[in-house]
MMTF fields as JSON, N, C-alpha, C and O atoms, coordinates in Angstrom:
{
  "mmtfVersion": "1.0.0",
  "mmtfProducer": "UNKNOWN",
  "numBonds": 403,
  "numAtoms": 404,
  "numGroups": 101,
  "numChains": 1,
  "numModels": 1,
  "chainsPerModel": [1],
  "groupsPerChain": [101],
  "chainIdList": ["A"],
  "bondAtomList": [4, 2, 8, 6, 12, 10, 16, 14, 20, 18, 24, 22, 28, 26, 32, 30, 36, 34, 40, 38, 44, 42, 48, 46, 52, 50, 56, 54, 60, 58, 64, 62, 68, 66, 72, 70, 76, 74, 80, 78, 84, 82, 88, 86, 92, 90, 96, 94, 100, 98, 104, 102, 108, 106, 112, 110, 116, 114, 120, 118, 124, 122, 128, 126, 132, 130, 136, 134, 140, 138, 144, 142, 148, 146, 152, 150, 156, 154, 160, 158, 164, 162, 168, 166, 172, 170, 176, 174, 180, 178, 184, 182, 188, 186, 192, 190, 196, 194, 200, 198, 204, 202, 208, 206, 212, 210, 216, 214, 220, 218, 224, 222, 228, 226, 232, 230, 236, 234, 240, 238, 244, 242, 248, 246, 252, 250, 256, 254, 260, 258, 264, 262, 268, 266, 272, 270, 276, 274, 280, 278, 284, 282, 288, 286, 292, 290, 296, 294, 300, 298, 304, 302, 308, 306, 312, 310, 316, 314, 320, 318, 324, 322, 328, 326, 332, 330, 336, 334, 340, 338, 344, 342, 348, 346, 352, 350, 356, 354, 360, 358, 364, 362, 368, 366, 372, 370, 376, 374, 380, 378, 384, 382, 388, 386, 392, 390, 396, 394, 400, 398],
  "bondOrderList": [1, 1, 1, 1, 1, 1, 1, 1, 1, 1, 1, 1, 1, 1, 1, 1, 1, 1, 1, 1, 1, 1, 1, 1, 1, 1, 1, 1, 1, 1, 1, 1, 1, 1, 1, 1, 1, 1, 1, 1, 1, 1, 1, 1, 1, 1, 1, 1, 1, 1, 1, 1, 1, 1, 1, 1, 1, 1, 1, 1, 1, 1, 1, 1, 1, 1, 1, 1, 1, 1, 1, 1, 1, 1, 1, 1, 1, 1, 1, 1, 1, 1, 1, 1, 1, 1, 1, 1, 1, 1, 1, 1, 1, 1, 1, 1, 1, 1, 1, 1],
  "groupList": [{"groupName": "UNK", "atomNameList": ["N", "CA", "C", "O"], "elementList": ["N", "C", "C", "O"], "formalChargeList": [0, 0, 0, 0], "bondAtomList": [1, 0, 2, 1, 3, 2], "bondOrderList": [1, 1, 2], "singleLetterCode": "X", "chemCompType": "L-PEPTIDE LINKING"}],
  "groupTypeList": [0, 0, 0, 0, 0, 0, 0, 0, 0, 0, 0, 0, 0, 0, 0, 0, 0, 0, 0, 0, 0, 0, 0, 0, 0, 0, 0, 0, 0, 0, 0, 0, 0, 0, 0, 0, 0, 0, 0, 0, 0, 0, 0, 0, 0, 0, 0, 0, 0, 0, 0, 0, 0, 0, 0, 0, 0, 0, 0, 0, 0, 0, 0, 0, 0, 0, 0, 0, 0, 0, 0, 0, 0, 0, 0, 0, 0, 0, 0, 0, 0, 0, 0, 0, 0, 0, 0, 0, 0, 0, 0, 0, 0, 0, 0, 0, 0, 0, 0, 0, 0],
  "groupIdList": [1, 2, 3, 4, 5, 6, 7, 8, 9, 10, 11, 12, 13, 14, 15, 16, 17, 18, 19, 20, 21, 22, 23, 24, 25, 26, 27, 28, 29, 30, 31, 32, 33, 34, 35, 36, 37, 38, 39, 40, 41, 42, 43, 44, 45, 46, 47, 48, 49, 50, 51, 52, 53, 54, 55, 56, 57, 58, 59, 60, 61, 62, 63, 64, 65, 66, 67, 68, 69, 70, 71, 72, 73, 74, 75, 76, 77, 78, 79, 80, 81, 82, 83, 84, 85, 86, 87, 88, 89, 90, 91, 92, 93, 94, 95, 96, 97, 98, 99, 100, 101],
  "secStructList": [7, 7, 7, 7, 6, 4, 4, 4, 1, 1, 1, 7, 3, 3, 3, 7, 6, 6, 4, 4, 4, 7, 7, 1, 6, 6, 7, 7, 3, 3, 3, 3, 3, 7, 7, 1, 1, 1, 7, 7, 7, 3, 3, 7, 7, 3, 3, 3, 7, 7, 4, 4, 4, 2, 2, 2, 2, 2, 1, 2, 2, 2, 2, 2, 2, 2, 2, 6, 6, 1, 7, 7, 5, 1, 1, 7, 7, 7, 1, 1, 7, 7, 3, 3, 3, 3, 3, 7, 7, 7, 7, 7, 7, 1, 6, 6, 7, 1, 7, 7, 7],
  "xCoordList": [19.776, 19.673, 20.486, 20.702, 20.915, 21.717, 21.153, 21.408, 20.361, 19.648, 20.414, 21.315, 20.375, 20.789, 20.265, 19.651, 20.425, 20.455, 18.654, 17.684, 18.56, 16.749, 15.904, 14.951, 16.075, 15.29, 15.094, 13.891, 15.728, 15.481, 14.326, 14.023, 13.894, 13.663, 12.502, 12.337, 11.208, 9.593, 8.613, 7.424, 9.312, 8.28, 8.545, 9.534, 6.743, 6.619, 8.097, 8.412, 8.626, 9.781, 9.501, 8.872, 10.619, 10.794, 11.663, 12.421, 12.383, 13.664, 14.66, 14.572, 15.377, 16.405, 17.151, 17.645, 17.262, 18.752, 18.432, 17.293, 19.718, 19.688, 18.594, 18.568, 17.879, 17.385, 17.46, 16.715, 18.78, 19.438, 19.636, 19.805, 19.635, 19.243, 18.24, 18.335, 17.002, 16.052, 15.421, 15.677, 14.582, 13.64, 13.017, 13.311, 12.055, 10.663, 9.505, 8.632, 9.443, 8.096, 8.519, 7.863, 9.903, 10.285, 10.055, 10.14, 9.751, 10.16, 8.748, 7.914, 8.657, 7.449, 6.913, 5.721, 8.314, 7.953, 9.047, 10.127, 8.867, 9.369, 9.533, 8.44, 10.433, 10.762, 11.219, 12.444, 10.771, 11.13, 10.699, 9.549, 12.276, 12.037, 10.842, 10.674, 9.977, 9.698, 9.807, 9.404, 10.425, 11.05, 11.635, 12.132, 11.666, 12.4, 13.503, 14.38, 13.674, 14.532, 16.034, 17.031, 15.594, 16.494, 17.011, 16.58, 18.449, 18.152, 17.165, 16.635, 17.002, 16.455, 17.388, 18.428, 16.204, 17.171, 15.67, 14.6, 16.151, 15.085, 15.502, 16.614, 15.006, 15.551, 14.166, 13.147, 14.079, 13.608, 13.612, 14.062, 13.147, 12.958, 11.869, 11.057, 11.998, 10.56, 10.366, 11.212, 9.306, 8.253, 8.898, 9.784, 8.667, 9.099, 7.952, 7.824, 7.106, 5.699, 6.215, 6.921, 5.944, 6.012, 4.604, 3.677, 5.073, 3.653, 2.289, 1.113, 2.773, 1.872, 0.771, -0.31, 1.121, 0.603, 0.121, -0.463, 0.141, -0.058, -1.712, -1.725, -2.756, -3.978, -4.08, -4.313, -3.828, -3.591, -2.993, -3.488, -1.754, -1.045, -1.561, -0.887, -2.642, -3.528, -4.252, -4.827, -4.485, -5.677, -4.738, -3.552, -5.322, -4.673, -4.442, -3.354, -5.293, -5.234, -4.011, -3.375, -3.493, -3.036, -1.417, -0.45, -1.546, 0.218, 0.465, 1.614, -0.769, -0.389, -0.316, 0.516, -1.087, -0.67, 0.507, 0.99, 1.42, 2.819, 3.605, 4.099, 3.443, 4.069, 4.234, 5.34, 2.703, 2.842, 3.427, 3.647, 3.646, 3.961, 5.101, 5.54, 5.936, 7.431, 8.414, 7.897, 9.831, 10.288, 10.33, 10.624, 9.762, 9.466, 10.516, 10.427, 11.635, 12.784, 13.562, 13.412, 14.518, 15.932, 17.092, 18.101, 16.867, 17.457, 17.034, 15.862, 17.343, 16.594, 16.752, 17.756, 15.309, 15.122, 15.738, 15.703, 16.352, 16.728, 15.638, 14.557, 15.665, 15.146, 15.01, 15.963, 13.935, 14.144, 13.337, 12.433, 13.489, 13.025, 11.355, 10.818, 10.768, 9.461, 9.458, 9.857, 9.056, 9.061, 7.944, 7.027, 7.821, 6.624, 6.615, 7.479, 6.258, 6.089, 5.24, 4.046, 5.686, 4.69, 4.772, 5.811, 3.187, 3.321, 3.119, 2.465, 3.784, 2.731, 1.869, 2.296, 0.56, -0.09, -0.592, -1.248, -0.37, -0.179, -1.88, -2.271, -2.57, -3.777, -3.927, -3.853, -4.26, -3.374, -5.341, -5.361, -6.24, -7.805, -7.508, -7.107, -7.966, -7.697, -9.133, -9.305, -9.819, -11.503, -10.824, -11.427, -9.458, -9.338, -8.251, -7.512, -7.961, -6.371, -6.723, -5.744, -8.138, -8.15, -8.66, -9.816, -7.943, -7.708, -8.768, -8.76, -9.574, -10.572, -10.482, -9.746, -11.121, -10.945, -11.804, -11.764],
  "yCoordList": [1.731, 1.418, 0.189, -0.753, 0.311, -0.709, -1.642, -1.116, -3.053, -3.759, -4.608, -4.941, -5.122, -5.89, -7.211, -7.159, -8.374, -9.627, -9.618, -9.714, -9.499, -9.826, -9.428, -10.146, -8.12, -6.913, -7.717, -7.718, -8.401, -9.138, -10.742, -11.519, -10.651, -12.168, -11.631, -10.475, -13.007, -12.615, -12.232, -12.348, -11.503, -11.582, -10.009, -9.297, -9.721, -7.812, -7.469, -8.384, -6.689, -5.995, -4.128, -3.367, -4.053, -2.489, -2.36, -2.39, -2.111, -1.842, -0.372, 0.695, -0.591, 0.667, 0.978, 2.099, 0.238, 0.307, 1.799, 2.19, 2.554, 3.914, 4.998, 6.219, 4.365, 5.357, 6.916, 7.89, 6.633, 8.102, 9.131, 10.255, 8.743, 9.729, 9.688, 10.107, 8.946, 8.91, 10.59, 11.376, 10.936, 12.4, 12.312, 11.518, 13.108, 12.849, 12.394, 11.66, 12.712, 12.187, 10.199, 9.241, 10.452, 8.126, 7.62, 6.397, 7.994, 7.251, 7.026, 7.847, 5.952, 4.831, 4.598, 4.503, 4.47, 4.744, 5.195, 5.358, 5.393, 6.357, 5.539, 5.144, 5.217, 4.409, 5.601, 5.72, 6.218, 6.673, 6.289, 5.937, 6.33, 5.999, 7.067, 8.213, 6.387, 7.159, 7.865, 9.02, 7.121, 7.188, 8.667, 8.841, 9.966, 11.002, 10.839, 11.696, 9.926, 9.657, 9.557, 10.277, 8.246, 8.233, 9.272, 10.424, 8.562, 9.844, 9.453, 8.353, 10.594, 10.387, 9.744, 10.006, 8.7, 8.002, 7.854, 7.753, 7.893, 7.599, 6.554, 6.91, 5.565, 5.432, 5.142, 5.017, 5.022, 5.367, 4.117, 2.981, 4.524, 3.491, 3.324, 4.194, 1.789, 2.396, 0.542, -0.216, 0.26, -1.155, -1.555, -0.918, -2.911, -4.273, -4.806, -5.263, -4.905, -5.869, -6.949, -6.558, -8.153, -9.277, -8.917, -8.595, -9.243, -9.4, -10.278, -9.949, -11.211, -12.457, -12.068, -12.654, -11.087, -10.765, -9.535, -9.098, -8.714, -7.319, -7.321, -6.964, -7.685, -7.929, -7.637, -6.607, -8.904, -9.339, -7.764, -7.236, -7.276, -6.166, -5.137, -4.178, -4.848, -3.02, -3.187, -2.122, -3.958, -3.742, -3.428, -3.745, -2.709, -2.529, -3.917, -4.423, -4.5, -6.113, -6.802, -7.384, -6.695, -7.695, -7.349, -8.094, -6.367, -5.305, -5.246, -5.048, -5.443, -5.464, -6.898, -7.337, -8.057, -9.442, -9.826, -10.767, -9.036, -9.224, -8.441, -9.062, -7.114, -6.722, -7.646, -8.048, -8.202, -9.105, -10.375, -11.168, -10.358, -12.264, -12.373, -13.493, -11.438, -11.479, -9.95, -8.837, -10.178, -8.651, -8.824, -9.71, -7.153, -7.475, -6.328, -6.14, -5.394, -5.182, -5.562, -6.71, -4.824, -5.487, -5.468, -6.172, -4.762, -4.833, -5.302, -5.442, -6.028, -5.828, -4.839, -4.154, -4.724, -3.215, -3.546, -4.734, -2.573, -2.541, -2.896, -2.596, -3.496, -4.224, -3.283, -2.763, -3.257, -2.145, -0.694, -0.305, -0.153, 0.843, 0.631, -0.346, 1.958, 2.005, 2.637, 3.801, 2.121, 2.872, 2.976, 2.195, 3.92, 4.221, 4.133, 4.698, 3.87, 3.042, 3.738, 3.707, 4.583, 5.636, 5.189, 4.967, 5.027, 4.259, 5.399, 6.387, 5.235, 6.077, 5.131, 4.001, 5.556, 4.597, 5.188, 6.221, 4.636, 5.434, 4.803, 3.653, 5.86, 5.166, 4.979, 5.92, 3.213, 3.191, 3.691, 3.664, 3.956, 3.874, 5.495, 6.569, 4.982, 6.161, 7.101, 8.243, 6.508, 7.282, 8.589, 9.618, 8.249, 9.138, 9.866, 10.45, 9.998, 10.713, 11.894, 12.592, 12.641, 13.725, 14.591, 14.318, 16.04, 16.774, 16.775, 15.773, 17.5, 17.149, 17.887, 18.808, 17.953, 19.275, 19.373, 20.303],
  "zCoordList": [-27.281, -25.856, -25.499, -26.261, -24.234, -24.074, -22.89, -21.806, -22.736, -21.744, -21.307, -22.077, -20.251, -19.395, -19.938, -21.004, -19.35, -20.206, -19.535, -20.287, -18.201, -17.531, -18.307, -18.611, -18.828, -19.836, -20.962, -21.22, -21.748, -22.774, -22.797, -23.702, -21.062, -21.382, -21.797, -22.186, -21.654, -21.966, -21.262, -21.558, -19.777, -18.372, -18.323, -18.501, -17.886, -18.09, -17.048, -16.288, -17.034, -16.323, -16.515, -17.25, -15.084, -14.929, -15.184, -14.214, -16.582, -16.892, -16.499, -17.106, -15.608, -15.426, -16.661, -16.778, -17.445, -17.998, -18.799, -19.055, -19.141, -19.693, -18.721, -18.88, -17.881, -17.287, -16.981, -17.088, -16.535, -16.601, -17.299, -16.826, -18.936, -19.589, -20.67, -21.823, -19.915, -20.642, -20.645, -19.733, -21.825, -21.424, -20.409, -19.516, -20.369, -19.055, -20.068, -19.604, -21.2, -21.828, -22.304, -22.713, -21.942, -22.341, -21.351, -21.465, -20.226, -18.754, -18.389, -18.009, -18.55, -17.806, -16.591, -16.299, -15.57, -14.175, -13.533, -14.101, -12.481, -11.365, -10.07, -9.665, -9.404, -8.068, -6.996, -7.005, -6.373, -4.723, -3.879, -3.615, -2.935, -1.72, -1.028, -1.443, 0.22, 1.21, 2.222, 2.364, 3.063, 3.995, 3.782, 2.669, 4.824, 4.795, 5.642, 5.531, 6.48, 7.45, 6.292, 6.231, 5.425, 4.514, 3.706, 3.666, 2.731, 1.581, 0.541, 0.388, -0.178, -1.214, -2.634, -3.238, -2.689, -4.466, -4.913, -4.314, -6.522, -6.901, -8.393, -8.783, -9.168, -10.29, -11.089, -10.411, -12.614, -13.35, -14.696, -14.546, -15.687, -16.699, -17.799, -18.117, -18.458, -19.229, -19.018, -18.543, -19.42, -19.375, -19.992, -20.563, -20.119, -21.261, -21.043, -19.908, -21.706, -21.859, -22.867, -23.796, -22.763, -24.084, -24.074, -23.331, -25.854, -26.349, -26.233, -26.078, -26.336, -25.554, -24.46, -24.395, -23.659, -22.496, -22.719, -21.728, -23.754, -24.284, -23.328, -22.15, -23.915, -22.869, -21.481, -20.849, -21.152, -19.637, -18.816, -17.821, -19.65, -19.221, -19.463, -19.086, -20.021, -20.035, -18.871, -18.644, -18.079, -16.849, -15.849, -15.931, -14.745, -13.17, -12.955, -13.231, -12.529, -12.325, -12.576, -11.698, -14.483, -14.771, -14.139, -13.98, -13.959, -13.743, -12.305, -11.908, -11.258, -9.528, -9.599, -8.805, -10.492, -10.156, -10.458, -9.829, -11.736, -12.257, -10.512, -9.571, -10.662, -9.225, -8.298, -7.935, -7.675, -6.265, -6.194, -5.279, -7.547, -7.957, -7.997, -7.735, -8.288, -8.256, -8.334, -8.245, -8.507, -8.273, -10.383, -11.186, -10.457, -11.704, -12.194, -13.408, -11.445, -11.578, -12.439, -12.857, -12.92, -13.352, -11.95, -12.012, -10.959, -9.426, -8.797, -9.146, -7.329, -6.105, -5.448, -5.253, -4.945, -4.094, -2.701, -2.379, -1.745, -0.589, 0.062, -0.445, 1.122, 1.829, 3.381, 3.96, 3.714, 4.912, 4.298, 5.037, 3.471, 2.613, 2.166, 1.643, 2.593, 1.852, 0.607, 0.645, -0.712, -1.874, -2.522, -2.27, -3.438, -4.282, -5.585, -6.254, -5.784, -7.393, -8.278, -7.984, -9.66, -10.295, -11.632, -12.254, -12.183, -13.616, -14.524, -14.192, -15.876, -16.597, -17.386, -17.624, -17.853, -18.644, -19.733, -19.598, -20.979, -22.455, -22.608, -22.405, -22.982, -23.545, -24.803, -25.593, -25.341, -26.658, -28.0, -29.23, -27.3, -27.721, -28.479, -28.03, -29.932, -30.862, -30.657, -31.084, -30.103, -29.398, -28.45, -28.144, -28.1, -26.517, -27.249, -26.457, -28.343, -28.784, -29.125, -29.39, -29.278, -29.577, -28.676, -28.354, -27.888, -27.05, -26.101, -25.385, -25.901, -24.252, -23.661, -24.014, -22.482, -21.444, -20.574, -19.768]
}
């Protein structure tokens, strides 16, 4: 993979980089616009959690206070644009890894 210099620091991020040809089962989250007026773009990626924060970062909590606190991007988003923001969340509890229904 090839990251951008932001992607490397120690603060959780939404990394684009290689996005484009990530699979669908690598890709972490999902960015579309709302707006139908607009066109549609959408871009893609996978997490950078530091470890340090591994904790803090499994709760809803700790991941909308990283969101609201800063752009947690490797871009800035257009400005003017409503977007939607889609996580995936890996459940890492070996209690929940076996099938269900």
């Amino acid at each position: 993979p090839s990251y951008a210099s932001m992607c490397l620091d120690d603060k959780f991020r939404l990394c684009s980089c290689d996005g484009e040809t990530l699979k669908d089962d690598d890709v972490d989250w999902i960015l579309s616009v709302v707006d139908d007026s607009l066109p549609k773009t959408q871009k893609k990626g996978k997490i950078k959690r530091p470890e340090f924060s591994a904790a803090t970062m499994s709760t809803v909590h700790g991941v909308l206070a990283q969101l609201n606190d800063r752009n947690c991007f490797d871009f800035e988003l257009e400005q003017g644009r409503r977007h939607r923001l889609t996580l995936k969340v890996a459940n890492d509890s070996a209690s929940d890894s076996g099938g269900g229904g």
